[in-house]
C-alpha positions in Angstrom: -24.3 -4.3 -37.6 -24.8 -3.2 -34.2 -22.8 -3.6 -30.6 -24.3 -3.2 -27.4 -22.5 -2.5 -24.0 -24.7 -4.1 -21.6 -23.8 -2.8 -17.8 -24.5 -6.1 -15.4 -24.6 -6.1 -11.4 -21.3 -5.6 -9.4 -22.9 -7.7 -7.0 -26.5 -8.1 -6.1 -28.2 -9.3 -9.4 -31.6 -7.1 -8.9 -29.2 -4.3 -9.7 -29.8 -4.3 -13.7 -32.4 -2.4 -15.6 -35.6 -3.1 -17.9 -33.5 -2.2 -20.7 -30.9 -4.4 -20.0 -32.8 -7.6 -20.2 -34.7 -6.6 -23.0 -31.7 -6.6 -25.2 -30.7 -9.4 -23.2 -33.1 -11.1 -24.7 -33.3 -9.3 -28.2 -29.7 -9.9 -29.4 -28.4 -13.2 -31.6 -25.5 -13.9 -29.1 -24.3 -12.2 -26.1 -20.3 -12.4 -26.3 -18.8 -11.9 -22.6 -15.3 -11.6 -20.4 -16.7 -14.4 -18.4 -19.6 -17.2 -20.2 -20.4 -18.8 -16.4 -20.4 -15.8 -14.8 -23.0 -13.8 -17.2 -24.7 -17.5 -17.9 -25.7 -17.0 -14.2 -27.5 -13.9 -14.8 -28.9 -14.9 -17.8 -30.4 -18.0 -15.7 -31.4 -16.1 -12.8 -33.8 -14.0 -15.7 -34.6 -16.7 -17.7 -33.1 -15.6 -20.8 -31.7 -17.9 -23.5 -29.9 -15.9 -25.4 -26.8 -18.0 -26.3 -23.1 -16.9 -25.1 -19.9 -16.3 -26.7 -16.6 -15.9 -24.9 -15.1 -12.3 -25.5 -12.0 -11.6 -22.9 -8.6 -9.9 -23.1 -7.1 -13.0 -25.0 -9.7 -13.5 -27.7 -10.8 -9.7 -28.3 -8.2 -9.6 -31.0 -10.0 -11.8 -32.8 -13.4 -10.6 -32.5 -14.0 -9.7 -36.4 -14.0 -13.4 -36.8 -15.8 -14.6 -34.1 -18.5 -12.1 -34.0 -18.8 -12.3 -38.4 -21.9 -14.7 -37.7 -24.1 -11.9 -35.9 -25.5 -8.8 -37.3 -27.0 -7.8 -33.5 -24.5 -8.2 -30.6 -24.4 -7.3 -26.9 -21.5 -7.1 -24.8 -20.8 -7.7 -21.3 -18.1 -7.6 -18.8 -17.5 -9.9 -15.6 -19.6 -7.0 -13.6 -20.2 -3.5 -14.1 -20.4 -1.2 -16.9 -17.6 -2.6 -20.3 -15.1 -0.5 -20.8 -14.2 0.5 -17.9 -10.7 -1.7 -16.9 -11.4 -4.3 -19.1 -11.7 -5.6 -22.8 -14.6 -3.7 -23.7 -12.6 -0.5 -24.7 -11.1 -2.2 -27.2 -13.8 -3.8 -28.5 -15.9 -0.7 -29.2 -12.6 0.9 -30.8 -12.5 -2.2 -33.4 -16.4 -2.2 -33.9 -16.1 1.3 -35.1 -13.2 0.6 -37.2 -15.5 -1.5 -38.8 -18.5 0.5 -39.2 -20.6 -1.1 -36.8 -23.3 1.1 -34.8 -22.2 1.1 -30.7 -24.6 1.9 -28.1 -23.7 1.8 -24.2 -26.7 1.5 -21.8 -26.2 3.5 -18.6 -25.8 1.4 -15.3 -23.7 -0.4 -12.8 -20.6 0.5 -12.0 -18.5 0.8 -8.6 -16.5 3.6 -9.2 -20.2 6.2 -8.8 -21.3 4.3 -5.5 -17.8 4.2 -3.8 -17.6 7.9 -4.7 -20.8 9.5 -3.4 -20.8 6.7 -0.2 -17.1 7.8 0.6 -18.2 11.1 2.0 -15.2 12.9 0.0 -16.0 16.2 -2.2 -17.5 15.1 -5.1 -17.6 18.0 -7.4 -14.5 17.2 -8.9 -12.9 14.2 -8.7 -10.6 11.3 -11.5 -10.7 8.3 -12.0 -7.1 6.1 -12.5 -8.5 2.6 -13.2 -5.8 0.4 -11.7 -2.2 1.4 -10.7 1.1 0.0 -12.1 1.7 -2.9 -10.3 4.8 -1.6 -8.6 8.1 -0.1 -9.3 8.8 4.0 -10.1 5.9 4.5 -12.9 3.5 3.2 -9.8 5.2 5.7 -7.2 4.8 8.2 -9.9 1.2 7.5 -10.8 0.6 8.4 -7.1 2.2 11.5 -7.1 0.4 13.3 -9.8 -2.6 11.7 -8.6 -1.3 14.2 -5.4 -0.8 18.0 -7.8 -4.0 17.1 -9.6 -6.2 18.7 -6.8 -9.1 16.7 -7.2 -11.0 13.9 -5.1 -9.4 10.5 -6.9 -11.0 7.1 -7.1 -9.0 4.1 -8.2 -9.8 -0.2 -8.3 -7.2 -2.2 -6.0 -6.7 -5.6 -5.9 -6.9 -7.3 -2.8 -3.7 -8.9 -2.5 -2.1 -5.2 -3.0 -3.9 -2.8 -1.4 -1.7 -2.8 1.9 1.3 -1.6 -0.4 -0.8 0.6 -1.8 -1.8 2.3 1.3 1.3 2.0 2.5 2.4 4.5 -0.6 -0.2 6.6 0.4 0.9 7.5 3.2 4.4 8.1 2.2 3.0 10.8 -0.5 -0.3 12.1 1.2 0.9 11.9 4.7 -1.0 9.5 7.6 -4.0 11.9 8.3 -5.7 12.7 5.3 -8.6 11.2 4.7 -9.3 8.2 1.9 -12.4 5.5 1.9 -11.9 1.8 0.8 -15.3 0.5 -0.4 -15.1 -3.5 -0.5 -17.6 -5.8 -1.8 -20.4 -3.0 -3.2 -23.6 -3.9 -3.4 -22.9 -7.4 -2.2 -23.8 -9.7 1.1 -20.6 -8.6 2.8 -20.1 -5.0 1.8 -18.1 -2.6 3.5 -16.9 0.6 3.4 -13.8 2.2 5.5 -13.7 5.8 6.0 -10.9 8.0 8.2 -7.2 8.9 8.0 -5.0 7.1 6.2 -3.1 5.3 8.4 -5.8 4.7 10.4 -7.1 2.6 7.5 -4.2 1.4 6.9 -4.5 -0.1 10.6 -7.3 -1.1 10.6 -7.0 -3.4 7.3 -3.5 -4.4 8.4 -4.7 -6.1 11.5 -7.0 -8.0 9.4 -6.0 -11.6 8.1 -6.5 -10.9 4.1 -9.0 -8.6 2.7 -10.8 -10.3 -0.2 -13.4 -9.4 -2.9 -13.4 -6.0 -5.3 -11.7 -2.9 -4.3 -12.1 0.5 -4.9 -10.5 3.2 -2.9 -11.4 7.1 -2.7 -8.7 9.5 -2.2 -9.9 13.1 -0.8 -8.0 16.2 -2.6 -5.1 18.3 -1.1 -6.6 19.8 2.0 -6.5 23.5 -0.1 -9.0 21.9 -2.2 -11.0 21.1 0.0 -11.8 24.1 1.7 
């Protein structure tokens, strides 16, 4: 039995390799976070490979649904599985069952974000998404603060004022983040500067919409 992790485009659907689409097109059934959206890309290539719907609410069940296939590929909404999403916990089970697991390198917006931000890359983590609120998010932040290293996180839209906001209150108003919006997509962008200049600049804005991911430089110390 063997698993795939198939990396798809965060945005601009050239963005996936020869690789990709050759398993694509190899496997029995492609199960996926999101049939219409990975049913697009499997249009757009002409592939028809059939889907099977693998998300947060049916991965417990994935023995049973997958039991059919002996070759399988996995993909996420966008990006590369297992990275914020059910795909960790679908390679977890697949080895508890024996099965072989591959991951095929690609797309992914935490790399893209980091390297465009114009922060120290040379050491840097990655947090995934915050708590949504409440003293385990404040503390999140904090450590984020004594680990001395450049940090990259997702954000959803509707939160990422608060979250900047929180910033600010730990980091202080000048130090310097990026918020990368929209990467690789029609409407990308990418804010770089001091904090509450960001914070400004996003604030006077009516809503900020699409996929976030925000870049945190280190302590100043570290820097140098």
């Amino acid at each position: 039995m063997r698993l795939v992790l198939v990396p798809t485009p965060i945005g601009n659907l050239e963005d996936i390799t020869l690789r990709a689409l050759r398993v694509l097109k190899e496997v029995e059934v492609v199960a996926c976070e999101d049939t219409r959206r990975t049913g697009l890309l499997l249009k757009r290539y002409g592939i028809p490979t059939p889907t099977l719907r693998l998300d947060q609410h049916t991965v417990g069940r994935a023995r049973e649904l997958l039991a059919p296939y002996r070759y399988v590929a996995y993909a996420t909404d966008a990006g590369t599985p297992g990275i914020s999403d059910p795909g960790a916990e679908l390679v977890r089970l697949a080895l508890g069952w024996g099965w072989r697991v591959e991951a095929l390198p690609g797309p992914t917006a935490l790399i893209p974000a980091l390297v465009a931000s114009g922060l120290p890359t040379h050491r840097f983590t990655f947090e995934g998404f915050l708590p949504k609120g409440g003293g385990e998010r404040r503390e999140r932040i904090l450590a984020l603060a004594r680990e001395g290293r450049t940090a990259v996180l997702y954000e959803s839209p509707h939160r990422l004022r608060k979250t900047l906001e929180d910033l600010l209150e730990v980091y202080g108003p000048d130090h310097p983040v990026a918020v990368a919006r929209e990467l690789s997509k029609l409407h990308e962008e990418i804010f770089r500067g001091p904090a509450a200049e960001i914070a400004a600049t996003l604030a006077a804005r009516d809503a900020v919409k699409g996929e976030i991911t925000l870049v945190i430089a280190p302590p100043p110390e570290e820097q140098e």
